[in-house]
C-alpha positions as CSV (number, residue, x, y, z in Angstrom):
1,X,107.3,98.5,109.7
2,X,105.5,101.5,110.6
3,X,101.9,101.6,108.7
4,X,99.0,99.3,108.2
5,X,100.0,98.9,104.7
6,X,103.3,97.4,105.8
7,X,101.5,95.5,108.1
8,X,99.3,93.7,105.9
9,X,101.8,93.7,103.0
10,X,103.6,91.7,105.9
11,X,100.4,89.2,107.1
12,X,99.7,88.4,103.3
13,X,103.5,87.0,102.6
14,X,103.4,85.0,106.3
15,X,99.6,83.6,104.8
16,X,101.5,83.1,101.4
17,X,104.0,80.9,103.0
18,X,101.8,78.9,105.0
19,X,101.1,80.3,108.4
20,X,97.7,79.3,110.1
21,X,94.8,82.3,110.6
22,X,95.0,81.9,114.1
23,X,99.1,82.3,113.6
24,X,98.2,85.9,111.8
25,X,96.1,87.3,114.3
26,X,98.7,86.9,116.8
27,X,101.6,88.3,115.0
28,X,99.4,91.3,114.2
29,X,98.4,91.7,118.1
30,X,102.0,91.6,119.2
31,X,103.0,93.9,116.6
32,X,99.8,96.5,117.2
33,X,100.6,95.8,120.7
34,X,104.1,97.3,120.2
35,X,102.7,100.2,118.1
36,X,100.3,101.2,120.5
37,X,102.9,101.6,123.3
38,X,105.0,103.7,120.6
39,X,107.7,100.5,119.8
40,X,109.1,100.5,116.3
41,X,109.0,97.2,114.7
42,X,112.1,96.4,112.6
43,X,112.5,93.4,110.1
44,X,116.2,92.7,109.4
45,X,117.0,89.9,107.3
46,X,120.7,90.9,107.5
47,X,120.0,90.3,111.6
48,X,121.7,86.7,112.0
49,X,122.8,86.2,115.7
50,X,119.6,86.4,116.9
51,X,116.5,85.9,115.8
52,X,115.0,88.9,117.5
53,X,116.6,92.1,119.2
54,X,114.2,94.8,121.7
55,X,116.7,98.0,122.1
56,X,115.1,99.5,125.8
57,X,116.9,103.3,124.5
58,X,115.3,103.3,120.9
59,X,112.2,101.2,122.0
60,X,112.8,99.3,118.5
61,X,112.2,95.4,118.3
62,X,114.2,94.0,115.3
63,X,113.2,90.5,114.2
64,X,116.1,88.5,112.4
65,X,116.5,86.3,109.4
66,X,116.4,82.9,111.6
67,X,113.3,84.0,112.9
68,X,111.7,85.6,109.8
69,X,112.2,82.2,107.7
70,X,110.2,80.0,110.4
71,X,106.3,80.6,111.4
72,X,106.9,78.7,114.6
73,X,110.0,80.7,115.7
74,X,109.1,84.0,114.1
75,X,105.8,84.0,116.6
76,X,108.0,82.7,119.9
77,X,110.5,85.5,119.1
78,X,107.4,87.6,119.1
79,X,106.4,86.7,122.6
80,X,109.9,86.4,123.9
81,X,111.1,90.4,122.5
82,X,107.1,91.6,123.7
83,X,108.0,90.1,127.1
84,X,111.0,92.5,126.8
85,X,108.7,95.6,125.8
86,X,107.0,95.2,129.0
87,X,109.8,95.0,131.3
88,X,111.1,98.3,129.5
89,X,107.4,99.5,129.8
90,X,107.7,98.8,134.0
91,X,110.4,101.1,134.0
92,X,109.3,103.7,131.8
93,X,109.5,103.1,128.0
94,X,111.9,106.4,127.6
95,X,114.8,105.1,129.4
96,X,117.0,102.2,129.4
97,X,115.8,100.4,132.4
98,X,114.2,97.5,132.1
99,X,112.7,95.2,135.3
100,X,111.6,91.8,135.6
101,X,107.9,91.3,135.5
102,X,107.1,88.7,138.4
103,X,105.8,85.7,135.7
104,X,106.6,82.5,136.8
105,X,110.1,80.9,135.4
106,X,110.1,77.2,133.7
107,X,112.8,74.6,133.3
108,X,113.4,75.3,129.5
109,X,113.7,78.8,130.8
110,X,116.8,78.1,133.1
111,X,118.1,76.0,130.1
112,X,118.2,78.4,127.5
113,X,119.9,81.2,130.0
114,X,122.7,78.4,131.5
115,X,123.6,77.7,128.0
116,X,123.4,81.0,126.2
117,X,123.4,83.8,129.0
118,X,126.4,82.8,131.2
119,X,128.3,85.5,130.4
120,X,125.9,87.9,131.3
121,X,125.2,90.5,134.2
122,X,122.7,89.3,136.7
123,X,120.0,91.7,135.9
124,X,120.3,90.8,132.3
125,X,119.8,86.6,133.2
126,X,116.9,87.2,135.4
127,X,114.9,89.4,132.1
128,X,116.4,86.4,130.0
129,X,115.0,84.1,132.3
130,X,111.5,85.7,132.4
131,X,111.7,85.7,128.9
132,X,112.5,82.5,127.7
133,X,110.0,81.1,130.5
134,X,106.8,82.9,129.1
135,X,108.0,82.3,125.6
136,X,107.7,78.5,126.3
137,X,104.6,78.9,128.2
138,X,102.7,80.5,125.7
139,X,100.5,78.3,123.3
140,X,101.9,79.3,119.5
141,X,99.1,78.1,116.9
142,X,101.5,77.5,114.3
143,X,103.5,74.2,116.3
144,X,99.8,73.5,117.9
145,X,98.6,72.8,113.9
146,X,101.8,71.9,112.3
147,X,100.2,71.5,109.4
148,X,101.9,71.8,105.6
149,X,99.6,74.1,103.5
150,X,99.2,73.0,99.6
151,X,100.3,75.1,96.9
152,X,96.6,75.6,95.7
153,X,96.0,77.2,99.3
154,X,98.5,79.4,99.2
155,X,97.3,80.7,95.6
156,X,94.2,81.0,96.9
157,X,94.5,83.1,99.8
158,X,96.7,85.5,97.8
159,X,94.0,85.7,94.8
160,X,91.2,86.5,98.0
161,X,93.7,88.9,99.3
162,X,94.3,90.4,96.0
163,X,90.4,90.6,95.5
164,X,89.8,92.8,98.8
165,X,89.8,90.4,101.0
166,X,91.1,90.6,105.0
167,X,94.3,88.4,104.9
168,X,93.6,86.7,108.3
169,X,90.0,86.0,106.8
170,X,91.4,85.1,103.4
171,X,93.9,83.0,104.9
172,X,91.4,81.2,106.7
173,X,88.8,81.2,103.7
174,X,91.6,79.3,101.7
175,X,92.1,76.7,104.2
176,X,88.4,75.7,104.0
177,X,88.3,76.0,100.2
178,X,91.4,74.5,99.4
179,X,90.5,70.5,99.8
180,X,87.5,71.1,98.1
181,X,88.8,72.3,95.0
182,X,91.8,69.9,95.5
183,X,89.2,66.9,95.3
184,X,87.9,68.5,92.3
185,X,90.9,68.7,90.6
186,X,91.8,65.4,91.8
């Protein structure tokens, strides 16, 4: 994903399938975020051991298929791979060195690298650990709502979208119309 267009060819299909406005405008932060420090965003459905990838030597985050099917885990892998940006960023973005950033580690941190990490160098645990920590630290507005999104919601975001419409501000003017014209229709 390198233009706008992709972008907001992206933000309509994650409003389409039911992610919150609030859920948009972070997804597009993290991923202007990365453009503005010159990181290449990658989606890779074919990407299925992970749900997200940051290479420190190409500077490209890839986000997988596991992550790219859920709203709640597509925006932690967002958070966890950004946390990875900026320990590359530390370093020097045009190398291969990454360094830990100081942020406090958690206990679901120090979980997820003693189950999945414990083959690993050092170095690469302790950015794992920082990682994982921040990632469940962070607030992500999609688990916060958890709410399911009608069908007539999702139509109607995608007709304001088609009719010029912002997607995070048609998303968020379909969530308000929606019940409305659902009582309506009864």
């Amino acid at each position: 994903m390198k233009t706008s267009a992709e972008l907001d060819e992206f933000l309509i299909s994650l409003g389409a399938s039911g992610m919150s406005a609030e859920g948009l405008s972070t997804i597009e932060s993290y991923i202007r975020a990365c453009w503005d420090k010159g990181v290449e965003i990658v989606l890779d459905p074919s990407l299925q051991g992970a749900y997200g990838t940051y290479n420190p030597e190409t500077n490209i985050l890839t986000i997988g298929a596991p992550a790219l099917s859920d709203n709640i885990q597509l925006i932690e892998t967002f958070e966890h791979e950004f946390i990875h940006v900026l320990q590359d960023e530390i370093d020097g973005l045009h190398n291969s060195s990454m360094s830990p950033l100081g942020l406090p580690v958690n206990a679901e941190g120090f979980q997820a690298v003693s189950s999945a990490y414990t083959t690993t160098d050092p170095s690469t645990q302790a950015l794992e650990l920082e990682a994982h920590s921040t990632e469940h630290a962070l607030d992500n507005p999609e688990s916060i709502l958890m709410r399911a999104v009608s069908p007539i919601e999702q139509q109607l975001a995608v007709s304001y979208v088609a009719e010029g419409l912002d997607p995070l501000e048609a998303s968020l003017q379909a969530s308000m119309d929606a019940p409305l014209l659902e009582s309506l229709l009864g």
